[in-house]
N, C-alpha and C positions, 0 to 999 in steps of 0.2 A: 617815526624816528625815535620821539623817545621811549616807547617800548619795546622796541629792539634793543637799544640801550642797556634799557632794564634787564631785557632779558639774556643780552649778551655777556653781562658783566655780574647777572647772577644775586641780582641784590633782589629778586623773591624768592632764590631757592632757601629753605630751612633747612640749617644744619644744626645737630645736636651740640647742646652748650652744658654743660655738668660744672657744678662747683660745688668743693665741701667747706666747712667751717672746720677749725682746728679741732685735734680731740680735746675732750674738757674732760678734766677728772671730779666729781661730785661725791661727796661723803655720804652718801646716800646709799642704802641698798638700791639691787634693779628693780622690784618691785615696785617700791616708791620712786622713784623714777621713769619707770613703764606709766602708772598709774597716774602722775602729774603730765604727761607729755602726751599721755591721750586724749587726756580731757581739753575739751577746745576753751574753755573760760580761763585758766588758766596759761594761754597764751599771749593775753595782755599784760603780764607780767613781766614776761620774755622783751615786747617789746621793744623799741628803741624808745628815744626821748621823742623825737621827732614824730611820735604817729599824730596823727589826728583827729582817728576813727577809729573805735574799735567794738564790734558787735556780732551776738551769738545770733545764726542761723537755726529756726525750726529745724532743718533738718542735721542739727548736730557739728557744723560747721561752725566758722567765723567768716567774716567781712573787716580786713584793713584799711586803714590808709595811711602813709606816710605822707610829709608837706612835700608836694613838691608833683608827688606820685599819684597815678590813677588808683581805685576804689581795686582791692584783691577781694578778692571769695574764695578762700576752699574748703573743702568736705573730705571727708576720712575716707579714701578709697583700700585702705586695707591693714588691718593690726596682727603682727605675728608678738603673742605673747612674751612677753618681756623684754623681746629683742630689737624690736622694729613698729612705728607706726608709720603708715603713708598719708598724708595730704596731697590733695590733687585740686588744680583749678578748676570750680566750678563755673569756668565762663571758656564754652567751646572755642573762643579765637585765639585762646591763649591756653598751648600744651606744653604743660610744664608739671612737676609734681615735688614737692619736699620731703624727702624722708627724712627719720633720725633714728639713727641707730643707736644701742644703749647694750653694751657690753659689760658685764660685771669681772670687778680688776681681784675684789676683795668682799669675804660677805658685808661689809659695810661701807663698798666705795663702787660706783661705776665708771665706766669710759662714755661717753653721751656724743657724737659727730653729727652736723647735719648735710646732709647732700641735696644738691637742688638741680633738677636735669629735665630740662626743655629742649625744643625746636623752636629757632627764630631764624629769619633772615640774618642778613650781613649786619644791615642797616637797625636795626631792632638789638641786636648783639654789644653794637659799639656804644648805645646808648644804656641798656641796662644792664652791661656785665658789672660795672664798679660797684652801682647802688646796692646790687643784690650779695654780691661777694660783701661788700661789708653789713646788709641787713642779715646774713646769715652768723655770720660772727660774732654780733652782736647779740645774737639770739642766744648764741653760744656762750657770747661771755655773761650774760646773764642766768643763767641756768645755775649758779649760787642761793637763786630766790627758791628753791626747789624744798 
Protein backbone atom coordinates (compact mmCIF):
# COMPACT_ATOMS: atom_id res chain seq x y z
CA UNK A 1 0.00 0.00 0.00
CA UNK A 2 2.43 2.33 0.80
CA UNK A 3 4.61 1.95 -2.11
CA UNK A 4 2.15 2.18 -4.49
CA UNK A 5 1.62 5.47 -2.71
CA UNK A 6 5.06 6.24 -3.28
CA UNK A 7 4.98 5.30 -6.47
CA UNK A 8 1.81 6.88 -7.46
CA UNK A 9 2.44 10.20 -6.35
CA UNK A 10 5.93 10.11 -7.58
CA UNK A 11 7.93 11.08 -4.72
CA UNK A 12 11.02 8.74 -5.94
CA UNK A 13 10.97 9.95 -9.35
CA UNK A 14 14.21 12.66 -9.71
CA UNK A 15 13.47 15.64 -11.49
CA UNK A 16 16.06 18.17 -12.40
CA UNK A 17 16.58 21.24 -9.97
CA UNK A 18 19.04 24.05 -11.26
CA UNK A 19 19.77 27.24 -9.24
CA UNK A 20 22.14 30.14 -9.97
CA UNK A 21 23.51 32.68 -7.42
CA UNK A 22 23.17 36.37 -8.68
CA UNK A 23 25.86 37.89 -10.97
CA UNK A 24 28.68 39.37 -8.86
CA UNK A 25 30.97 41.87 -10.43
CA UNK A 26 34.59 41.50 -8.83
CA UNK A 27 37.52 43.97 -9.54
CA UNK A 28 39.60 41.41 -10.40
CA UNK A 29 41.01 40.38 -13.88
CA UNK A 30 39.58 36.76 -15.20
CA UNK A 31 42.68 35.23 -14.77
CA UNK A 32 42.83 35.93 -11.13
CA UNK A 33 39.65 35.01 -10.81
CA UNK A 34 39.76 31.59 -13.07
CA UNK A 35 42.77 30.97 -10.81
CA UNK A 36 41.35 31.50 -7.23
CA UNK A 37 37.99 29.71 -8.11
CA UNK A 38 39.82 26.62 -9.21
CA UNK A 39 41.86 26.18 -6.63
CA UNK A 40 39.89 23.97 -3.88
CA UNK A 41 41.77 25.54 -0.56
CA UNK A 42 40.49 28.50 -1.36
CA UNK A 43 36.96 27.81 -1.06
CA UNK A 44 36.83 27.98 2.73
CA UNK A 45 36.95 31.47 2.27
CA UNK A 46 33.87 31.59 0.20
CA UNK A 47 32.27 29.82 2.84
CA UNK A 48 29.25 30.84 4.95
CA UNK A 49 29.66 31.50 8.65
CA UNK A 50 27.77 28.48 9.58
CA UNK A 51 30.19 25.77 8.14
CA UNK A 52 31.59 23.38 10.49
CA UNK A 53 34.03 21.47 8.43
CA UNK A 54 36.04 22.16 5.99
CA UNK A 55 38.89 20.03 4.31
CA UNK A 56 41.07 19.40 1.30
CA UNK A 57 40.81 15.89 -0.47
CA UNK A 58 43.98 14.02 -1.74
CA UNK A 59 42.58 13.96 -4.68
CA UNK A 60 42.24 17.78 -5.20
CA UNK A 61 38.72 18.23 -3.99
CA UNK A 62 37.09 19.43 -0.63
CA UNK A 63 34.74 18.01 1.95
CA UNK A 64 32.11 20.57 3.80
CA UNK A 65 29.95 20.89 6.24
CA UNK A 66 27.35 23.25 7.18
CA UNK A 67 25.47 23.20 10.94
CA UNK A 68 22.67 21.62 10.46
CA UNK A 69 23.78 19.85 7.03
CA UNK A 70 25.25 16.33 6.12
CA UNK A 71 29.24 16.01 5.20
CA UNK A 72 29.56 17.36 0.99
CA UNK A 73 32.57 16.09 -0.96
CA UNK A 74 33.33 17.39 -4.32
CA UNK A 75 36.06 16.95 -6.89
CA UNK A 76 36.84 19.04 -10.05
CA UNK A 77 35.06 17.21 -12.74
CA UNK A 78 36.12 19.81 -15.58
CA UNK A 79 37.91 23.41 -16.17
CA UNK A 80 37.46 25.43 -19.29
CA UNK A 81 40.21 27.98 -19.02
CA UNK A 82 39.27 31.20 -17.77
CA UNK A 83 35.70 30.66 -18.29
CA UNK A 84 34.19 27.91 -16.23
CA UNK A 85 35.36 25.41 -13.50
CA UNK A 86 32.93 22.36 -12.76
CA UNK A 87 32.55 20.79 -9.15
CA UNK A 88 30.75 17.51 -9.13
CA UNK A 89 29.62 15.39 -5.92
CA UNK A 90 31.89 12.84 -5.05
CA UNK A 91 29.39 10.73 -3.34
CA UNK A 92 27.32 8.57 -6.05
CA UNK A 93 23.90 9.03 -4.27
CA UNK A 94 23.85 12.35 -4.72
CA UNK A 95 23.93 13.88 -8.64
CA UNK A 96 24.34 17.22 -8.48
CA UNK A 97 27.34 19.49 -9.88
CA UNK A 98 28.33 23.37 -9.14
CA UNK A 99 29.70 25.32 -11.62
CA UNK A 100 30.96 29.00 -11.90
CA UNK A 101 31.11 30.87 -14.42
CA UNK A 102 33.54 33.90 -14.82
CA UNK A 103 32.86 36.26 -17.59
CA UNK A 104 35.28 39.28 -18.06
CA UNK A 105 33.16 42.77 -18.09
CA UNK A 106 36.54 44.98 -18.24
CA UNK A 107 40.31 44.02 -18.47
CA UNK A 108 40.27 44.61 -14.71
CA UNK A 109 36.74 43.51 -13.46
CA UNK A 110 34.79 40.03 -14.09
CA UNK A 111 31.23 38.84 -14.02
CA UNK A 112 31.50 35.51 -11.51
CA UNK A 113 27.70 33.41 -11.29
CA UNK A 114 27.31 30.11 -9.81
CA UNK A 115 24.88 27.35 -11.07
CA UNK A 116 24.13 24.36 -9.01
CA UNK A 117 21.88 21.58 -11.06
CA UNK A 118 20.85 18.17 -9.61
CA UNK A 119 18.32 15.35 -9.76
CA UNK A 120 16.36 14.75 -6.51
CA UNK A 121 12.95 13.55 -5.87
CA UNK A 122 10.01 15.76 -4.69
CA UNK A 123 10.62 15.17 -1.27
CA UNK A 124 14.60 15.77 -1.15
CA UNK A 125 13.76 19.12 -3.28
CA UNK A 126 11.38 20.72 -0.75
CA UNK A 127 13.92 20.14 1.94
CA UNK A 128 17.13 21.39 0.19
CA UNK A 129 16.10 23.94 -2.33
CA UNK A 130 16.22 27.18 0.22
CA UNK A 131 19.59 26.04 2.07
CA UNK A 132 21.32 25.61 -1.16
CA UNK A 133 19.79 28.76 -3.11
CA UNK A 134 21.05 30.78 -0.16
CA UNK A 135 24.60 28.59 0.35
CA UNK A 136 25.11 29.53 -3.30
CA UNK A 137 24.74 33.25 -2.89
CA UNK A 138 26.41 33.41 -0.28
CA UNK A 139 29.35 32.01 -2.00
CA UNK A 140 28.69 34.59 -4.27
CA UNK A 141 28.46 37.36 -2.00
CA UNK A 142 31.65 36.43 -0.72
CA UNK A 143 33.79 36.30 -3.68
CA UNK A 144 34.93 40.15 -2.58
CA UNK A 145 37.81 37.91 -0.63
CA UNK A 146 39.13 37.19 -4.17
Amino acid sequence: MLGETIRRTGLLNKKPMTLNSEKKTVQKNQKICYDFLSAPENYEKLMPESVEKFELNPDGGFVFQLKGMPEIALQKKEKHPLHRVVWESANDKFDFSLSVNIREVAPDRSEIQFLFEGAFNAMMTMMIKKPLKKFIQTLSENLDTI
